[in-house]
C-alpha positions as CSV (number, residue, x, y, z in Angstrom):
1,X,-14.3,13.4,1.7
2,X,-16.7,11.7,-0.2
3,X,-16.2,8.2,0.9
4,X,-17.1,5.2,-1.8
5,X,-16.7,1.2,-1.6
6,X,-14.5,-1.4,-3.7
7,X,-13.2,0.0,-7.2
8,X,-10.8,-1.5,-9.7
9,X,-8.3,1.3,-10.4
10,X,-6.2,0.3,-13.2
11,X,-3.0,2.4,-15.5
12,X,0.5,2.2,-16.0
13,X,0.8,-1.4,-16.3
14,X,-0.8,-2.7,-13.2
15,X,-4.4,-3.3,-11.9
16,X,-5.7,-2.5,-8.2
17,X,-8.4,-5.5,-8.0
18,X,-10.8,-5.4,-5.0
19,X,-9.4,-7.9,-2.5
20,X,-11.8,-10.8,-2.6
21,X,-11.2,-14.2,-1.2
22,X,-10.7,-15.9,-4.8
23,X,-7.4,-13.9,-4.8
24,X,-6.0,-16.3,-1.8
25,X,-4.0,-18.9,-3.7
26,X,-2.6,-16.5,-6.1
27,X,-1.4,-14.0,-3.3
28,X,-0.5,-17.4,-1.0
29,X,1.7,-17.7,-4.2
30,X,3.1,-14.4,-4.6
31,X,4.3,-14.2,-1.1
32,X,6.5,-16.9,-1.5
33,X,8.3,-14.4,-3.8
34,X,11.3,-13.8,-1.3
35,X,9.7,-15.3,1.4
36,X,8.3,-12.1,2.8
37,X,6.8,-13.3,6.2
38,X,10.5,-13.6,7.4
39,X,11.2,-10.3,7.5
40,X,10.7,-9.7,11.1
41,X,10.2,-6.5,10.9
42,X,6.9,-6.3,8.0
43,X,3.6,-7.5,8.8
44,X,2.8,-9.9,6.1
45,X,0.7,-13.1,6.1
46,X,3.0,-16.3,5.9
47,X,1.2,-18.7,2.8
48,X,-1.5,-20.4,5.1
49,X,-2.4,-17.2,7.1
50,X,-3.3,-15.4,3.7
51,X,-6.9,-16.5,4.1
52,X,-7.6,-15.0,7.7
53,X,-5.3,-12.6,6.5
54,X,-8.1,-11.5,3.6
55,X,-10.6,-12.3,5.8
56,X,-9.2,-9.4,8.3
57,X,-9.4,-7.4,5.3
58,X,-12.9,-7.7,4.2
59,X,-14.3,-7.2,7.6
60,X,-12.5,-3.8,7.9
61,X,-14.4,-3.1,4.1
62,X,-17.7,-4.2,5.7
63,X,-17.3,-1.8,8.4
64,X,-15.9,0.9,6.0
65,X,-13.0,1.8,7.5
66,X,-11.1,-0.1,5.1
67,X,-10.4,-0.4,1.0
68,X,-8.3,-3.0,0.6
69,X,-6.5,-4.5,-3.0
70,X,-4.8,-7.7,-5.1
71,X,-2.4,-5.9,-6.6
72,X,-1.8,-7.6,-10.6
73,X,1.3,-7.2,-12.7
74,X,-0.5,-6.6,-16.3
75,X,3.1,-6.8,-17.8
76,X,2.7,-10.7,-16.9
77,X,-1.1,-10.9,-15.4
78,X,0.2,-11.9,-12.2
79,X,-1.0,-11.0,-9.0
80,X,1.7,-9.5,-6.8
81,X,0.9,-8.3,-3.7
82,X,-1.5,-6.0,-1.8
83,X,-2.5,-2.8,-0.4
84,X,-4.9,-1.2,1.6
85,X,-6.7,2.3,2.4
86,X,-7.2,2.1,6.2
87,X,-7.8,4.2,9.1
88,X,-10.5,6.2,6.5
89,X,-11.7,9.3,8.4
90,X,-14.2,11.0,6.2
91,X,-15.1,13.5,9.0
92,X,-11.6,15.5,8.3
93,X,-10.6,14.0,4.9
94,X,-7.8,11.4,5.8
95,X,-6.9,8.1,5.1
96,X,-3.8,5.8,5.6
97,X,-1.9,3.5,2.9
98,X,-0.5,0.6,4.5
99,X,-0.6,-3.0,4.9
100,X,1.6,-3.1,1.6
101,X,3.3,-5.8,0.4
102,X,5.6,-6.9,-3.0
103,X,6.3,-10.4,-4.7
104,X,10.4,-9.8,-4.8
105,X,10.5,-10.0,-8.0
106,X,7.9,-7.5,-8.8
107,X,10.0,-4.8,-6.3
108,X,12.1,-2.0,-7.9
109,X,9.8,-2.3,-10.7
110,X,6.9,-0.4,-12.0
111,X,4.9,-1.7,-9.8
112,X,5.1,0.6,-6.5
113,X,5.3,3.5,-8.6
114,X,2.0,2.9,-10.4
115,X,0.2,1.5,-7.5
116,X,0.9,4.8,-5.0
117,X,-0.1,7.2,-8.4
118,X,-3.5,5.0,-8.5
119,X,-3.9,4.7,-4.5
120,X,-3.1,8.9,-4.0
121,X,-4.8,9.6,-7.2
122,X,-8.0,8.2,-6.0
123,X,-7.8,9.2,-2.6
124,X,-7.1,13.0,-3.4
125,X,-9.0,13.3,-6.8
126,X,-11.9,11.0,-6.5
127,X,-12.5,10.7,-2.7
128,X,-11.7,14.5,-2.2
129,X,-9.0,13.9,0.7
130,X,-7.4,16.5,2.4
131,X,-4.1,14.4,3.5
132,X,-2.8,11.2,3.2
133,X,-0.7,9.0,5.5
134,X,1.9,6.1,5.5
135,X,3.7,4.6,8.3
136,X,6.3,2.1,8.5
137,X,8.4,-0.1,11.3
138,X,11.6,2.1,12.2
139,X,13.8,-0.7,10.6
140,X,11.9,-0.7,7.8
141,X,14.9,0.9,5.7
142,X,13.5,-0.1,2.3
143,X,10.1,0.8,3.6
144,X,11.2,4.5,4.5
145,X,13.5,5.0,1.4
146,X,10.3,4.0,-1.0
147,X,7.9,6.4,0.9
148,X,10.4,9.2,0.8
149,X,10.8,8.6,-2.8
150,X,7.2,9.6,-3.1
151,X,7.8,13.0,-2.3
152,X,5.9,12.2,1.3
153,X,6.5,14.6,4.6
154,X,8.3,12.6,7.4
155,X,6.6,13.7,10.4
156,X,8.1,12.2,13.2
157,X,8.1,8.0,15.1
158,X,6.4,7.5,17.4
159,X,8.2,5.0,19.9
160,X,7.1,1.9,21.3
161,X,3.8,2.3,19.3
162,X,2.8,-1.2,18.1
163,X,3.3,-5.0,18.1
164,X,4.7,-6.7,15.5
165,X,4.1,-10.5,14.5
166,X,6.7,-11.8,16.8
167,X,5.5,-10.1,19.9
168,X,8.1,-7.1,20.4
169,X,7.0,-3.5,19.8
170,X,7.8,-1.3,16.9
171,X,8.6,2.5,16.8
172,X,6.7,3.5,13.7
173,X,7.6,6.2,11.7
174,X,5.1,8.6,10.2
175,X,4.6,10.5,7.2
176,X,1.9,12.3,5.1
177,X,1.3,13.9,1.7
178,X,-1.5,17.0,1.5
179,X,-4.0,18.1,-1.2
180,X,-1.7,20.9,-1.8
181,X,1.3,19.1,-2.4
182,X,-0.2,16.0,-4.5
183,X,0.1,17.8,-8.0
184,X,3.9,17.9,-7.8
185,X,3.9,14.1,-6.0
186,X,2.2,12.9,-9.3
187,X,4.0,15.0,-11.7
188,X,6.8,13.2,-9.9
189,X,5.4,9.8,-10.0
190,X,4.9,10.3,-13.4
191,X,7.9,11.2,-14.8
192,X,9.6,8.4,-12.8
193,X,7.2,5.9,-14.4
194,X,7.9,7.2,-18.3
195,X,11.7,6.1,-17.6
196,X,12.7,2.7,-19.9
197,X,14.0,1.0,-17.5
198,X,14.1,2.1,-14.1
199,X,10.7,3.3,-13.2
200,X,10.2,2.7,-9.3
């Protein structure tokens, strides 16, 4: 795995921006979209935590452990959300997408869709990654049903795993995409995104 630092990746209608604080008020913004921080069960930054929020971010991007993205809308040059690479481990070729979150309006849209055929397409075809995981909070429904939608491998939960933001402990549920399945997972990705309408 041939790991590398911040890089715009950019098709299909949206653009995966290096997170940066400047993106703070924008995403602050965009997670009012729904109110995201409410759902117990997600980890995203309420509107005034989104700076320490980033800040976490970057330091994981200093240490290189992390890549971490603004996610922007091109259809209306918004900024929607944001996504990460974490848990990079060059030494056997694996990383981790997480810490993934969507303006309401912008989910069930193109958006996810494009962002996990930029996010796999540079982990497997420019960092040279042998397998690729995602995770989610066992009552994460929507969470689970978007990740199996990808064509990913459930693996397994793993129970009383981690603490959420309120203080009680997830089960997480695991799941992973290989090298050797990624050409059918973007052939799928693709066709999905050429629908008119319905694309994610």
């Amino acid at each position: 795995m041939d790991s590398s630092g911040p890089v715009t990746l950019e098709a299909h209608g949206v653009r995966l921006e290096p997170l940066a604080i400047e993106h703070r008020d924008a995403l602050a913004l965009a997670v009012t979209d729904g109110c995201l921080w409410d759902l117990w069960y997600a980890s995203v930054p309420a509107p005034h935590e989104m700076g320490d929020w980033i800040a976490q971010a970057l330091q994981g991007v200093a240490a290189e452990t992390t890549l971490a993205w603004a996610v922007r809308d091109l259809r209306r040059d918004a900024l929607v959300g944001s996504t990460r690479f974490y848990e990079m481990a060059p030494a056997i070729g694996r990383v981790e997408i997480g810490y993934t979150w969507y303006a309401r309006s912008a989910q069930r849209s193109h958006v996810n869709a494009a962002c996990k055929l930029l996010l796999l397409g540079h982990a497997f075809d420019t960092l040279g990654c042998a397998a690729v995981g995602l995770r989610t909070d066992r009552f994460n429904f929507a969470s689970q049903r978007a990740i199996e939608a990808l064509g990913a491998q459930r693996e397994g939960v793993l129970r009383h795993h981690m603490a959420r933001r309120d203080g009680s402990v997830r089960d997480t549920v695991m799941y992973s995409i290989l090298a050797a399945e990624w050409a059918d997972v973007r052939r799928h990705l693709q066709a999905r995104l050429a629908l008119p309408a319905r694309s994610s």
